[in-house]
N, C-alpha and C positions, 0 to 999 in steps of 0.2 A: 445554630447547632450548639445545646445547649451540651449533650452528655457524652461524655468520655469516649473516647473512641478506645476498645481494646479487642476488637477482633473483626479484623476484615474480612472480606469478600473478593476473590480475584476469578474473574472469567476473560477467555477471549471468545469475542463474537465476530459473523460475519466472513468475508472470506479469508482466508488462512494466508498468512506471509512471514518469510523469514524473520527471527529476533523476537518473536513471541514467546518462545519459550525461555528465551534471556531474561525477558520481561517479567515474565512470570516466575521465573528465578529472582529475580532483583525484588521485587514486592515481597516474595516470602520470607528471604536472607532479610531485608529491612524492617520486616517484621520482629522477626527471631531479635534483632541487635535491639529492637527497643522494646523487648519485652511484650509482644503483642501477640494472641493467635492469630493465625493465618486460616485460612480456609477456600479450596481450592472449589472451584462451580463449574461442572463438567455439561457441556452443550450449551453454553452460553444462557442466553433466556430461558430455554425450553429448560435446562438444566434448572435453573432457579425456580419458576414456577415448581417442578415437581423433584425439588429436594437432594438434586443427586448430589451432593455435597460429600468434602474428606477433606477432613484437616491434616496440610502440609506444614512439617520442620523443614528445618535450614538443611536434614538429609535428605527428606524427599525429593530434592530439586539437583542431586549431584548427578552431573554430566549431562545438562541437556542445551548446557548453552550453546553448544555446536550443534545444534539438534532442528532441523526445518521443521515445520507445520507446528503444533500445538498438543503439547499432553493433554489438555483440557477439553480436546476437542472444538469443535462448534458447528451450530447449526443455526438454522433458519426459523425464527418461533413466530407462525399467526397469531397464538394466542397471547403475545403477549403486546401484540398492537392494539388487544380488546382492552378496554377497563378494567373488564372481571377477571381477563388473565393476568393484568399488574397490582390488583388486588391479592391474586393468589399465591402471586411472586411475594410481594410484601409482608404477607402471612408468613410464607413459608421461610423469610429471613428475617423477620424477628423471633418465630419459633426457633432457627437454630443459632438464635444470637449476634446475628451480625451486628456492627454498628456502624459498617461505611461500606463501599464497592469499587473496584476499581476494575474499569474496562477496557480492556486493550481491541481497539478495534478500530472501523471509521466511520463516517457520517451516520450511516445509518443507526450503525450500533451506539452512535453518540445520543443520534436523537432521541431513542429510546430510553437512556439513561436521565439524560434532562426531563424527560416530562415525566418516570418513575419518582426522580428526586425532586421535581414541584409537586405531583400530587400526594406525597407521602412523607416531606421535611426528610428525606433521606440523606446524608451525604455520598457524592458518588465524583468521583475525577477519572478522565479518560487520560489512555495512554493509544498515540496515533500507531494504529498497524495498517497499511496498505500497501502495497506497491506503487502503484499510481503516484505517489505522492499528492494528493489534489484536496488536501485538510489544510485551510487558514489555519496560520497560527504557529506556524512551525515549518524550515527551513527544508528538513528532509523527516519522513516518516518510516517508521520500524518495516523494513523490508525492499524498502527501494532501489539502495546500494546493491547490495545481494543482484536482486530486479536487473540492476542495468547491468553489472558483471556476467551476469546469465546471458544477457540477451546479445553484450557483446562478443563473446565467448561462442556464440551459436552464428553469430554474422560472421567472425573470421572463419569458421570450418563450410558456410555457404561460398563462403567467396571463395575459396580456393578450390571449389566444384565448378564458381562461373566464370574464373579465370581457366581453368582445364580444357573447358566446352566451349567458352566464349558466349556466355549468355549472359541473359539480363535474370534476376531474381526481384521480385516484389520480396519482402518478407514484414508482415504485419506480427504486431507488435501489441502490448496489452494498449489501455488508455481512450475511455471508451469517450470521456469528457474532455481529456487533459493530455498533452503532447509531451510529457516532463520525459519518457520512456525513450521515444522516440526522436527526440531531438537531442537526448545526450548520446544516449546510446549511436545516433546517427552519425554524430560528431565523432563520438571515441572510438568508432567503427571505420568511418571513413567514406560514406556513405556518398554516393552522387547524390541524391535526392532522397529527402524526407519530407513528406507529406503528414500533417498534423492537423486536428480538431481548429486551432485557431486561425492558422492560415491557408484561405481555401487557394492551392495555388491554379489547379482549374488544369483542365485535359490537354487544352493547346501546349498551356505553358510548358507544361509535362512533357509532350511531345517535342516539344522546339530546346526545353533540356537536352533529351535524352539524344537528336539528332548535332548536337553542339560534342556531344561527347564522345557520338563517333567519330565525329568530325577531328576531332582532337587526339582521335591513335589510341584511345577506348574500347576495347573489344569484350569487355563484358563492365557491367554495372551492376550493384545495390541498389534499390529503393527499400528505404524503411518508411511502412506504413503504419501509423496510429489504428487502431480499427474505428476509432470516431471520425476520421478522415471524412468531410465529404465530396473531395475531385470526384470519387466514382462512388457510384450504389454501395461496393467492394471491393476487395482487391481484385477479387476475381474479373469483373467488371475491367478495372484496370488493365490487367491481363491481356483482355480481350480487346478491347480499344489500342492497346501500342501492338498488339499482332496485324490489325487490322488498318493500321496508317503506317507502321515502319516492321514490313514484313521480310525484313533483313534480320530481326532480334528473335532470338528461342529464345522465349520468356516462360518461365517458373514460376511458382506462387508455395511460400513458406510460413505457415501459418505457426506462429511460435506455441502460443494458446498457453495451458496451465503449465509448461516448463516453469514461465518465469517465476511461479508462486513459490516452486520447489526448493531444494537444495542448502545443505549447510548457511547460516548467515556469515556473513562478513566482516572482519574486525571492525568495522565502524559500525556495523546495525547490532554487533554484541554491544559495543561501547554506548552506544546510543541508548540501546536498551537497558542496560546496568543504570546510567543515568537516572533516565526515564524511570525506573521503578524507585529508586529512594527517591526522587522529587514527588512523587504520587503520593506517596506512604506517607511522608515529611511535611504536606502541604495538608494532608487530612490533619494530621498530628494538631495542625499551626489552625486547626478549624475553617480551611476553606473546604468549599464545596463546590460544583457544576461549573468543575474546570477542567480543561483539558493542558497537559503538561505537554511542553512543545521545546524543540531550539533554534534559538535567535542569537545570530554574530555569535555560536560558538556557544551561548551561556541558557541555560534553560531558565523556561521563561514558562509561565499561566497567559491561558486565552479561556475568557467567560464558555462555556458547552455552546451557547445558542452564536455566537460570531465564529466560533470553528465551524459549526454544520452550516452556518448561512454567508458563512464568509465564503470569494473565491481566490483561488491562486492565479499567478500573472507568471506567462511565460517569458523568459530570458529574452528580452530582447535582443541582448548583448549577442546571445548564443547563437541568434538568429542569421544575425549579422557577420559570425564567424561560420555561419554555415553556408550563407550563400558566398563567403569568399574561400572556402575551403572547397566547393564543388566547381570553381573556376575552371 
């Protein structure tokens, strides 16, 4: 990367999660301090291929740090998994002057960026937004915290419905790959049992829990489900398998769904985010490229674009281990 970088590119792509707009705050304010235009890319790819483009100041960006979803919007773009549609992207950002991009999003929208900036010498640095958390390279991703405070906050107002009734509640949970949701949230919730992508614990098991826990003066229970769980087809599934072996439990089924995506972020995923955008801006500056900006023990840290999207995350074992001696 030979030429001067003086005016970026900022889109978020993919599904929407808290701290994006911090994020997107932080890249423009970082801009503004070192003298750089900014330029804002509304609908992610689809946006770029066809120009919708506005240049944001350090005012444009006032009051949205508190602010869920994305000023910028985002969308889903086919065309720009063609050639010809990243071709057109390309046109269309050096027609309006870019010299680098910074993408707040996750895997997918990583992968994109990486083979934009091999076939075109672009520079481009991702900033991780998911819930999920499930991006090598980085400890926690822009929206997670939020994510679990959500999802725990929706578990106490269930339980105090299944403590009233005396029932049991499923309540699934995002995490379609990755258990990070559901195994914290399980934990800080208080959860009997959490069922996760990595650990299949299987219908008996499940059963022979859930019969321990009547047994122990338990008159209603939680189960947090991952929706990548595979004990049953679904939860529903689930549902219907403990109706049908321990026909003493009114069981519910709480499907959390896009709650978790919503809502104000969280003093950590603002702060993360703040981070996260002067390390993007500062690492283009310092001429790196097709990197994603992550944190490691606290200190932000670069991962190459191609080992985040192909790298996997490892569940806590530790966590694991305090769950099965918390649902004792």
């Amino acid at each position: 990367m030979s030429k001067k970088i003086e005016r970026i590119g900022v889109m978020t792509s993919g599904g929407d999660s808290p701290g994006m707009n911090a994020a997107i705050r932080s890249v423009v304010r970082t801009c503004a301090y070192h003298k750089l235009e900014c330029v804002g890319i509304y609908r992610g790819y689809q946006g770029l291929i066809e120009g919708d483009f506005k240049t944001l100041d350090a005012r444009s960006v006032n009051n949205i740090i508190n602010k869920g979803g994305t000023i910028l919007k985002s969308a889903r773009s086919k065309e720009f998994r063609t050639r010809e549609g990243r071709d057109i992207a390309f046109k269309m950002a050096k027609e309006k002057g870019l010299d680098a991009l910074v993408v707040i999003g996750g895997d997918g929208s990583f992968t994109g960026a990486m083979i934009f900036s091999q076939e075109n010498d672009f520079p481009v640095m991702g900033i991780p937004g998911t819930i999920d958390n499930d991006i090598y390279g980085t400890s926690s991703t822009l929206g997670y915290d939020t994510a679990l405070n959500t999802v725990v906050e929706a578990i106490d107002k269930i339980r105090d419905t299944a403590s009233s009734h005396n029932r049991l509640f499923f309540v699934e949970v995002m995490g379609r790959d990755v258990g990070h949701i559901a195994l914290n949230a399980g934990v800080g919730a208080g959860a009997e049992e959490i069922l996760i992508p990595e650990e299949d614990l299987g219908k008996e098991r499940l059963i022979e829990s859930l019969k321990r826990s009547r047994a122990s003066g338990k008159s209603s229970s939680i189960v947090v489900v991952a929706e990548g769980d595979k004990t049953g087809e679904n939860v529903f599934d689930l549902k219907y398998y403990v109706e049908e072996n321990l026909p003493e439990y009114e069981v519910r089924v709480s499907v959390l769904g896009h709650m978790q995506r919503g809502g104000s972020p969280s003093c950590w995923d603002r702060v993360l985010a703040s981070r996260m955008g002067v390390k993007a801006v500062e690492s283009l500056l310092d001429g790196k490229t097709n990197y994603m900006v992550g944190i490691k023990d606290s200190m932000m840290a670069l991962t190459p674009i191609d080992q985040a999207v192909k790298g996997k995350t490892d569940i806590d074992l530790e966590l694991l281990r305090v769950s099965d001696i918390m649902t004792t």
